[in-house]
C-alpha beads as a LAMMPS data file, in Angstrom:
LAMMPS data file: protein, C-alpha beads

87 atoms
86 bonds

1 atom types
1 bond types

-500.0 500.0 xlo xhi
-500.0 500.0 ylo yhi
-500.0 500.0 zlo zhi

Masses

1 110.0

Atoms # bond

1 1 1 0.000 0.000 0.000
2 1 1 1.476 3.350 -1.176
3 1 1 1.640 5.943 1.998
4 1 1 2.603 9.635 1.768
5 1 1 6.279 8.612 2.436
6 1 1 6.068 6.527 -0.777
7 1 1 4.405 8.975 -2.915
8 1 1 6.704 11.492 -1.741
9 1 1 9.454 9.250 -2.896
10 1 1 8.179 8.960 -6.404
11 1 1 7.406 13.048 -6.859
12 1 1 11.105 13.659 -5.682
13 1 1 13.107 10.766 -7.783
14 1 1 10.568 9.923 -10.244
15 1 1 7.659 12.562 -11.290
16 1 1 8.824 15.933 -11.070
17 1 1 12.318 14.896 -12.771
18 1 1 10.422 13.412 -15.315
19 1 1 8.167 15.844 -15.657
20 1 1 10.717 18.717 -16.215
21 1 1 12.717 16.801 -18.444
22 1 1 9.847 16.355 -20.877
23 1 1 8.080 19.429 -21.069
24 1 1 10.472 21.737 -18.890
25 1 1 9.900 24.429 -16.207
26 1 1 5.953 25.176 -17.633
27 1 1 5.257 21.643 -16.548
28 1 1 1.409 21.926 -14.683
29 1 1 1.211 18.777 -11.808
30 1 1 -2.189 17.655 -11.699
31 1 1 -3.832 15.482 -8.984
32 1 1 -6.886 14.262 -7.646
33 1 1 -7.227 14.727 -3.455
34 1 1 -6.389 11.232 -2.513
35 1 1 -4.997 11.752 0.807
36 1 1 -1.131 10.920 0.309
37 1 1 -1.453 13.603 -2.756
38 1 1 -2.772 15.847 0.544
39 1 1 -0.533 14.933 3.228
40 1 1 1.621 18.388 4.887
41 1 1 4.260 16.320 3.683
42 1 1 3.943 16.285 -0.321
43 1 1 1.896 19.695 -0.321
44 1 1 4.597 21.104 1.627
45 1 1 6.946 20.232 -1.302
46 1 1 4.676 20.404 -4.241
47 1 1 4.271 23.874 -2.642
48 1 1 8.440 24.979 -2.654
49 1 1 8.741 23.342 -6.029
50 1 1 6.224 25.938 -7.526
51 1 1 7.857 28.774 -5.080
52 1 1 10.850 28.264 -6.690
53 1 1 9.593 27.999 -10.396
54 1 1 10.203 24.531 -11.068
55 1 1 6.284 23.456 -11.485
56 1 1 2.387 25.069 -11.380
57 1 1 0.198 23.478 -9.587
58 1 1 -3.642 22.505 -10.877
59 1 1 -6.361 23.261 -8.349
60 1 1 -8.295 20.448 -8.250
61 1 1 -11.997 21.341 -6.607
62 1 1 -12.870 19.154 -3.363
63 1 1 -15.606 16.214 -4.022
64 1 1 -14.686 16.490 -7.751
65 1 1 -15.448 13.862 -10.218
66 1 1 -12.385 11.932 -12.127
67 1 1 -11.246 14.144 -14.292
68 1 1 -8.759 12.180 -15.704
69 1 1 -9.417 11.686 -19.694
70 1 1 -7.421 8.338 -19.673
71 1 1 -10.289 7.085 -17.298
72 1 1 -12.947 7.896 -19.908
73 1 1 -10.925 6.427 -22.800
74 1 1 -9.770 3.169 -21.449
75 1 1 -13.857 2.737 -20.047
76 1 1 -14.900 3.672 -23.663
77 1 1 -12.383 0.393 -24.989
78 1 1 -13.922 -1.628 -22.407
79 1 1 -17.180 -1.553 -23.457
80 1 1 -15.988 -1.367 -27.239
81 1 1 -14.257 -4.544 -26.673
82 1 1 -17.114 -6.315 -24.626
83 1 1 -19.578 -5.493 -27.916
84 1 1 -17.427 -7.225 -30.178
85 1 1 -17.239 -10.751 -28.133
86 1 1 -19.036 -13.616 -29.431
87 1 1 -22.228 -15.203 -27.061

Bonds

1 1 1 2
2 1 2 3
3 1 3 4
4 1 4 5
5 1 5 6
6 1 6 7
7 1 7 8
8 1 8 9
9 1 9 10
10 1 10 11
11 1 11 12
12 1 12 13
13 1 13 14
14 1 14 15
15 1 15 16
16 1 16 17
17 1 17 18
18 1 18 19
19 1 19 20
20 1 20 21
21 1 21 22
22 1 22 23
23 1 23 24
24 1 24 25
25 1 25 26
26 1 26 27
27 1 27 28
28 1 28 29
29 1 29 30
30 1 30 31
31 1 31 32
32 1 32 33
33 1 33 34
34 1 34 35
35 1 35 36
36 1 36 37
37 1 37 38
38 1 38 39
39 1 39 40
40 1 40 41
41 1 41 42
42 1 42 43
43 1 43 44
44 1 44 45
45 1 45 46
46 1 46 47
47 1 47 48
48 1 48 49
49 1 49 50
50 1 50 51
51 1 51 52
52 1 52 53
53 1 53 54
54 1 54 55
55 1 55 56
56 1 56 57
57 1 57 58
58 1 58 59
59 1 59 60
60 1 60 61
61 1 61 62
62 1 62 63
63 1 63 64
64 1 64 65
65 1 65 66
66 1 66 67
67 1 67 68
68 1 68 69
69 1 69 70
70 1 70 71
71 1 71 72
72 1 72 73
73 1 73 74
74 1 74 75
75 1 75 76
76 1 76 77
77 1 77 78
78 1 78 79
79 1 79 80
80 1 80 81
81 1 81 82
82 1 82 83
83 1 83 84
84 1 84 85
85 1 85 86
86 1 86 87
C-alpha cells in the first residue's frame, strides 16, 4: 500500500524529474485529493517546487469527479471490446 512517504518518494526521484525533463519548467502537476497527494508532507513540497519555479500546480476542486481523460478512454475500450465478443 502506497503511503505519503512513498508517494513522496516517487514526486522527488521519479515525477517531477520526469516531468521537467519532458516538457520543462511550464510543466502543470495535476492530482486528484487522494490523501497521500494531501498529506503536509507532499503539499509542503509540491508547494516549494512551484515557489521556486520549477512546477504550477492545478487546483483540483474538493468532491470532484475523475477528471482524468485516460479514465474515460480506457472505459470507452472496455465496453468497445465487450460489444465485439461472441455469445
Amino acid at each position: 500500500t502506497l503511503n505519503q512517504h512513498g508517494y513522496h518518494s516517487i514526486l522527488q526521484r521519479h515525477a517531477i524529474p520526469s516531468g521537467l525533463h519532458l516538457v520543462g519548467p511550464s510543466v502543470i502537476f495535476q492530482q486528484d485529493n487522494d490523501p497521500k497527494h494531501t498529506s503536509r508532507l507532499c503539499k509542503g513540497y509540491l508547494t516549494k517546487k512551484e515557489s521556486d519555479g520549477v512546477l504550477r500546480q492545478m487546483t483540483w476542486p474538493p468532491q470532484s469527479p475523475d477528471l482524468n481523460p485516460f479514465e474515460m478512454v480506457w472505459d470507452e475500450m472496455d465496453r468497445r471490446v465487450k460489444a465485439k465478443r461472441p455469445t
